[in-house]
C-alpha positions in Angstrom: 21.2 10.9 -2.6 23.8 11.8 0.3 25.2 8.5 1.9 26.2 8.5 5.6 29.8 7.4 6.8 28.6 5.5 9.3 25.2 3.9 9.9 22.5 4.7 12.2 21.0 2.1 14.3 18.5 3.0 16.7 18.8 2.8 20.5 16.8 0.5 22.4 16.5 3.6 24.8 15.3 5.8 21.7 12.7 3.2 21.1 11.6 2.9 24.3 11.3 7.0 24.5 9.3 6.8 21.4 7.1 4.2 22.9 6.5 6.8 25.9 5.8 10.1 23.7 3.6 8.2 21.5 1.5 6.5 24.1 -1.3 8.7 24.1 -2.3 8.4 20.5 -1.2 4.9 19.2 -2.9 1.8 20.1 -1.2 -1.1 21.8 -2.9 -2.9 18.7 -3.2 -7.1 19.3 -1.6 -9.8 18.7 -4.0 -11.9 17.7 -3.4 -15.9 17.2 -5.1 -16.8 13.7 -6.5 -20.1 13.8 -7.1 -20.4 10.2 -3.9 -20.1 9.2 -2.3 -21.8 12.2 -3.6 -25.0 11.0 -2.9 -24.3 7.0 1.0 -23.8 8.1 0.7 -26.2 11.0 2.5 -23.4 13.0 1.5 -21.0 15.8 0.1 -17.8 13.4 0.0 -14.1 15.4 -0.7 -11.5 13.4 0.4 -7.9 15.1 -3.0 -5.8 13.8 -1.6 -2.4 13.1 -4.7 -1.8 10.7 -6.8 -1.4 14.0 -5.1 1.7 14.2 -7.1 4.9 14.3 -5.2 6.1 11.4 -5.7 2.0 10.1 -1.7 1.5 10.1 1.8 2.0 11.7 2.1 5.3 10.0 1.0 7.3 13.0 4.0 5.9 15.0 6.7 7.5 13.4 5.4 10.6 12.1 4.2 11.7 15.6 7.4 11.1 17.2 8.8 13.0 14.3 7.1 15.7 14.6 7.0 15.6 18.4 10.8 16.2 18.4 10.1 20.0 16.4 11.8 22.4 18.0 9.3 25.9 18.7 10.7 27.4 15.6 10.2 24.8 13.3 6.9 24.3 15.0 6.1 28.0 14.0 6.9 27.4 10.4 5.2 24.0 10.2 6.0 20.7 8.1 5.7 19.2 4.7 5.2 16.3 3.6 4.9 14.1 0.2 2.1 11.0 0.8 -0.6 9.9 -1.2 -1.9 7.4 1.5 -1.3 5.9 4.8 2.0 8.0 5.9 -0.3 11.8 4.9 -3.1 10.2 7.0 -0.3 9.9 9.7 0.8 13.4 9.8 -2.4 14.9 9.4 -3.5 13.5 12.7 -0.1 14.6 13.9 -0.4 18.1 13.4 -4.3 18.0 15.0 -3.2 16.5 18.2 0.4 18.6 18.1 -1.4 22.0 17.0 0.9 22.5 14.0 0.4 23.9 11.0 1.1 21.1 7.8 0.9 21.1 4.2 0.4 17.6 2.7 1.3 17.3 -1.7 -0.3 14.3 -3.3 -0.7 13.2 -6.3 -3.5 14.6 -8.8 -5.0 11.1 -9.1 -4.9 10.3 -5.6 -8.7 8.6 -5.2 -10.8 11.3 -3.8 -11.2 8.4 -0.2 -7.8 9.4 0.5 -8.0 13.0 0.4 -11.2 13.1 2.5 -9.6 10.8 5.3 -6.2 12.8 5.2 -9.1 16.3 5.6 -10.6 14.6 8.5 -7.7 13.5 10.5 -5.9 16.9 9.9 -9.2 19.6 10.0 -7.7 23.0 9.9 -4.1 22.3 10.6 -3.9 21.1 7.5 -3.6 21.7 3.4 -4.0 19.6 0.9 -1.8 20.2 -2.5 -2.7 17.6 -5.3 0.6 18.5 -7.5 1.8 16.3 -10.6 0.9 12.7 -11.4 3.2 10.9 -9.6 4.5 10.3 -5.7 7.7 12.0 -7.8 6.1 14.7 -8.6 4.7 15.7 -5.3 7.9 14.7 -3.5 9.9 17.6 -5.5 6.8 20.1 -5.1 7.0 19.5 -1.5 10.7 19.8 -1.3 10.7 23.0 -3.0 8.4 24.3 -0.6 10.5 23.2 2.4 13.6 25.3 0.7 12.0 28.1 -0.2 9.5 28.6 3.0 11.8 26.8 6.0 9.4 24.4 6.7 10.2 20.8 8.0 10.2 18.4 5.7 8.5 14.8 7.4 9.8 12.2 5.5 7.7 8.9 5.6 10.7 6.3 6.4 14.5 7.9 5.6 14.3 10.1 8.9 15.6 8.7 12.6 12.8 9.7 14.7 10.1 8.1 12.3 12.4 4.7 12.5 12.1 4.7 16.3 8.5 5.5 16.4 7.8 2.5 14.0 10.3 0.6 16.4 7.5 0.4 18.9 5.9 -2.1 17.1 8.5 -5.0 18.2 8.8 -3.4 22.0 5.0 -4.4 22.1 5.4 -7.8 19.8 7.8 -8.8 22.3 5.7 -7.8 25.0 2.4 -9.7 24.1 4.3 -12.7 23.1 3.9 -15.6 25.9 6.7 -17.5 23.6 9.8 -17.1 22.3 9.3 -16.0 18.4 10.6 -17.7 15.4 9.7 -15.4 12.5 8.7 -12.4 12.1 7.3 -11.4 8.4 7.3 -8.0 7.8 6.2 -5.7 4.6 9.3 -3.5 3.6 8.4 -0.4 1.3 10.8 2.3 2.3 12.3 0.5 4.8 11.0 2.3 7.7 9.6 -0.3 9.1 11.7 -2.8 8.5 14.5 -0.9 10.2 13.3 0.0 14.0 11.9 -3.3 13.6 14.8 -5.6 12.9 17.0 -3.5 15.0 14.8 -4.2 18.1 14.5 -8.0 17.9 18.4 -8.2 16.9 19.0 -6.7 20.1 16.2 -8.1 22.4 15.3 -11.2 21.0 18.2 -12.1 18.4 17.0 -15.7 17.6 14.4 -14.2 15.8 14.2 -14.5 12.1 13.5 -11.6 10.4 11.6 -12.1 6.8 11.4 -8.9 4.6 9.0 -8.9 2.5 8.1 -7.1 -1.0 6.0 -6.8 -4.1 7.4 -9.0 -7.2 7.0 -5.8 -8.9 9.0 -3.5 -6.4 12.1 -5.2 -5.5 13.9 -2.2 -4.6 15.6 -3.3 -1.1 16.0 -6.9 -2.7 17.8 -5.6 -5.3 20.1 -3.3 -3.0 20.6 -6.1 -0.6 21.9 -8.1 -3.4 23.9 -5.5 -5.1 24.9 -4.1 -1.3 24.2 -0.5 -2.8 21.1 1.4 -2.2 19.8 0.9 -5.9 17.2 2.9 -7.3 14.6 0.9 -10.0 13.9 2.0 -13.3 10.6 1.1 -12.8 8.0 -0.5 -10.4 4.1 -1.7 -10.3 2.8 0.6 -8.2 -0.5 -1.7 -7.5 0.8 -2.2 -4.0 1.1 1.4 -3.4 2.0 1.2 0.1 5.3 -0.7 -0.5 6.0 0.0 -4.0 9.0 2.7 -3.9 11.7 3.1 -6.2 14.4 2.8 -4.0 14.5 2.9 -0.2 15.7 5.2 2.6 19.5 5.1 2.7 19.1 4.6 6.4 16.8 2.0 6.0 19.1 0.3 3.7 22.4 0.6 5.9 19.9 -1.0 8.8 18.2 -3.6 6.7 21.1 -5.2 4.8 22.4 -5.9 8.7 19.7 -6.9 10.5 17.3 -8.7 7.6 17.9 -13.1 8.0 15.9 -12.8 4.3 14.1 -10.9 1.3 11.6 -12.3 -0.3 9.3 -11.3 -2.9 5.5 -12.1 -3.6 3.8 -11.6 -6.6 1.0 -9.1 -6.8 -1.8 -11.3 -7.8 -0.9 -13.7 -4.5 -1.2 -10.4 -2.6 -4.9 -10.3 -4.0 -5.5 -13.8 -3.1 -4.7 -13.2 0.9 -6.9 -10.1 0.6 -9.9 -11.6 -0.9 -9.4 -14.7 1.7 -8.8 -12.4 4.5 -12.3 -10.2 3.7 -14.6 -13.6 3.2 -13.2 -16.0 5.8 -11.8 -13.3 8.5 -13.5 -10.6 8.0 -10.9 -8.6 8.3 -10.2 -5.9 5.9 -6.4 -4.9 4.2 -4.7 -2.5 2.0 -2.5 -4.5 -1.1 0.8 -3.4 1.4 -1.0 -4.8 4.4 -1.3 -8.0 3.3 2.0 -9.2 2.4 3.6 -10.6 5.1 0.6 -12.8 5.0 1.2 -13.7 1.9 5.0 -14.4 2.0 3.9 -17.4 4.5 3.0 -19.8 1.6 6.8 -19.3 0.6 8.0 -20.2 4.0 5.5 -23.2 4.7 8.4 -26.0 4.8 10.7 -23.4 7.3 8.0 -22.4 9.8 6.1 -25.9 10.6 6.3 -26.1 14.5 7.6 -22.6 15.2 6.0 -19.4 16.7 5.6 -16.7 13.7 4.0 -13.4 13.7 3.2 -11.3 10.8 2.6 -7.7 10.8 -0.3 -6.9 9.3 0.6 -3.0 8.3 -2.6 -1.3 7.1 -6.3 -1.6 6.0 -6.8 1.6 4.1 -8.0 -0.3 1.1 -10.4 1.3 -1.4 -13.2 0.0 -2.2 -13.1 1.1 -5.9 -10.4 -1.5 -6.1 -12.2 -4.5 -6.0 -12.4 -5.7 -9.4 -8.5 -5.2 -10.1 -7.8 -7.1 -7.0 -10.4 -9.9 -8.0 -9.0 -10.0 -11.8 -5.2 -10.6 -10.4 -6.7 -13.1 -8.0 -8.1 -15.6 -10.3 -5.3 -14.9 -12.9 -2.7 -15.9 -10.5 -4.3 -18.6 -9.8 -4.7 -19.6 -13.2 -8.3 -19.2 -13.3 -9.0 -16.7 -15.2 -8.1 -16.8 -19.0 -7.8 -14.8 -22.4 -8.0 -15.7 -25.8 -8.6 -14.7 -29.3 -10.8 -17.0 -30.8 -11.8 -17.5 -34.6 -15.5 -17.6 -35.1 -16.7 -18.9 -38.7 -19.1 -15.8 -40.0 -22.1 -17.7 -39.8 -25.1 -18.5 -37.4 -24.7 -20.6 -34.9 -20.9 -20.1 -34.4 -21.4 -18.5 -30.8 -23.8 -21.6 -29.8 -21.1 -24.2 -31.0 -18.5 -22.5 -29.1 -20.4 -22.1 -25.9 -22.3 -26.1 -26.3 -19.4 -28.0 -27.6 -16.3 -26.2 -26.5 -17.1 -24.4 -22.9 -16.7 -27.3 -20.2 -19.8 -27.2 -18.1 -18.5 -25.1 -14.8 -16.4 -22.6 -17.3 -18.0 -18.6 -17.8 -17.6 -16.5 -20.4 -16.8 -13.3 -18.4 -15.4 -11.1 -21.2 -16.5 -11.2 -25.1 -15.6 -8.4 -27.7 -16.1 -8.8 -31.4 -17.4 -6.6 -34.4 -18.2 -8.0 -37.6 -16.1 -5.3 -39.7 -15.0 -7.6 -42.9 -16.5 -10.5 -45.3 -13.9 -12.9 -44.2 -14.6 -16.4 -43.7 -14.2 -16.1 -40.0 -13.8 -12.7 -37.7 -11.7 -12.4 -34.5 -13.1 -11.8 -31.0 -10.9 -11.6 -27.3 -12.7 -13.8 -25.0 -11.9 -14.2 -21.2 -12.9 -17.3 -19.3 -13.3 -17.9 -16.3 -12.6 -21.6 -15.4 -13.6 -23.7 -12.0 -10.1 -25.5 -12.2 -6.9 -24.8 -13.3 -6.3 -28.2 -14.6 -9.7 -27.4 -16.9 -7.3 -25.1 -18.8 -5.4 -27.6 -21.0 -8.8 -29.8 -22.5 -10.5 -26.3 -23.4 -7.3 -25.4 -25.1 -7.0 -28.8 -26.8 -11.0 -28.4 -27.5 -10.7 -24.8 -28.9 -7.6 -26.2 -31.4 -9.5 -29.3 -32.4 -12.7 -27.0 -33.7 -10.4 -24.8 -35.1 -11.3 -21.7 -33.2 -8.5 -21.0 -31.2 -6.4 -18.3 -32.5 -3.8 -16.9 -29.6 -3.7 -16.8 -26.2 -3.6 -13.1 -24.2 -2.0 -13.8 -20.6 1.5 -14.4 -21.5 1.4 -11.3 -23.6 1.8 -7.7 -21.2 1.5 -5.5 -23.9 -2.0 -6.9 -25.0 -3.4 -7.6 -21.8 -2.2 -4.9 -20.0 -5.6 -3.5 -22.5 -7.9 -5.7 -21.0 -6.8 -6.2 -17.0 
């Protein structure tokens, strides 16, 4: 990847430009005070609602500024670009409202949701390409087409124009707020964000503390903050798609390592946790990406009693389909939600025992597989249970040993459970 001498920083007056071209088809979105968490964190909670968004996140900021800045030749040829979610969704509506032509590659897998929504904002200025398995894959396809055809390739954060147009987002923060800001948490995928963001505040409001903030399993500007070289992963969970990347925009990096006060990770299932709580107390919907700055707040709760804090809640294009997964890491990561091997003596009545004398009354059995397949004394089954308390964890264990039907246990063990989750 080419490296640039020196680095890029956007202009407040670039910013403020954006904010102009893209006022006709981005929402001033709220910022809403959150009296939920407000008293949880005993602090003043404003969450910036970029999923009310017509394209339900940020995306649309920098991708119509992007392509705004065409020139009438590249226009004629049209763009490109490599998305399987929020950022496609972004350019599609682009090229409606701008009357140019786009091709949009995404992944084979990508849930069919996505494709319709990216058909629907783009109509006929658009084509959809599902190419390869991976965000890889269609990246490269996309590429090639660029080179071979002269298009314009629209990248989804490593571009300048993109940067300022998701820069808008603090011009309007800063705005709203009727107090000076302590924190601002912020979800950093590719950096795009991240970048116009920071660079803003640093220069507008530069008591602000700004709080990066990524998936445990995508630690890809963490790492290249730490290392201060843009550092590409080896691998990554891509669970919260929208800000799982293997390694960020080298602008984004040159911008972020300055401007960030912090990096933090949060772990997936915590992510789940703030989505589910979100849904049934708020009734506000989010994508896994969308709520992490959310979720970061728990690891800042001693830092950010008393002070003004606003988290930017990114997106809400969450499928549906997802539910379960986002349920199962909830309750595992809060440690309610356990698997074992158990030993069951081949007789009758071994089940019974298990579930009268071993289950505490408010534990389920939510998962039970077991075949009878030998004439051994006892016969293995993998059992999840679902318990009402974590601290109900260590007297079922001690229960299961004393009866002599525990064998192992599954959640410490990836390359078992990864079968089962």
């Amino acid at each position: 990847m080419n490296q640039v001498k020196q680095a890029y920083f956007p202009s407040i007056e670039n910013v403020k430009a954006a904010a102009e071209t893209i006022k006709k088809v981005s929402e001033v979105t709220p910022l809403s005070p959150s009296l939920r968490y407000s008293k949880q964190y005993n602090a003043k909670i404003l969450l910036k609602r970029e999923d009310l968004q017509v394209v339900r996140s940020y995306k649309i900021r920098g991708a119509y500024n992007r392509i705004s800045f065409l020139s009438s030749e590249q226009s004629a040829c049209g763009v490109v670009c490599a998305s399987a979610g929020n950022h496609a969704q972004g350019v599609a509506l682009s090229c409606k409202l701008l009357q140019i032509k786009g091709t949009i590659y995404m992944p084979a897998p990508t849930p069919n949701q996505k494709v319709e929504q990216v058909k629907m904002f783009g109509e006929d200025f658009i084509e959809i390409k599902l190419v390869g398995d991976t965000f890889d894959d269609s990246y490269h396809a996309a590429m090639l087409e660029c080179e071979k055809l002269g298009k314009t390739f629209i990248h989804p954060f490593n571009d300048e124009k993109v940067i300022e147009g998701q820069a808008t987002i603090a011009l309007e923060i800063l705005e709203q707020a009727t107090e000076p800001i302590d924190y601002v948490f912020i979800a950093v995928g590719g950096g795009g964000l991240a970048a116009g963001l920071s660079t803003v505040f640093k220069q507008l409001s530069p008591n602000t503390k700004i709080i990066g903030v990524e998936p445990e399993g995508a630690p890809s500007m963490s790492e290249s903050i730490k290392k201060n070289k843009n550092t590409a992963l080896k691998s990554i969970d891509k669970f919260i798609d929208g800000a799982a990347v293997k390694q960020v925009g080298y602008l984004n990096f040159e911008i972020c390592k300055e401007n960030l006060d912090d990096m933090i990770t949060v772990p997936e299932g915590k992510v789940c946790e703030t989505i589910l709580e979100l849904y049934n107390k708020d009734a506000i919907v989010v994508e896994p990406a969308g709520a992490l700055s959310i979720s970061a707040l728990d690891f800042y709760a001693e830092n950010i009693q008393g002070k003004n804090v606003v988290c930017v809640v990114s997106g809400s294009n969450n499928d549906i389909t997802r539910t379960p997964e986002i349920k199962e890491r909830a309750l595992l990561y809060a440690n309610l939600k356990h698997y074992f091997i158990i030993n069951f003596p081949q007789r009758a009545g071994a089940l019974k025992e298990f579930v009268v004398d071993i289950l505490g009354e408010n534990d389920d059995i939510t998962y039970f597989q077991y075949a009878k397949k030998t004439n051994r004394e006892n016969g293995s089954a993998v059992v999840g249970v679902q318990l009402k308390s974590a601290s109900d964890l260590e007297p079922l264990v001690t229960k299961m040993k004393a009866h002599n039907f525990y064998a192992d246990y599954l959640n410490d063990k990836p390359d078992l459970f990864q079968f089962l989750v």
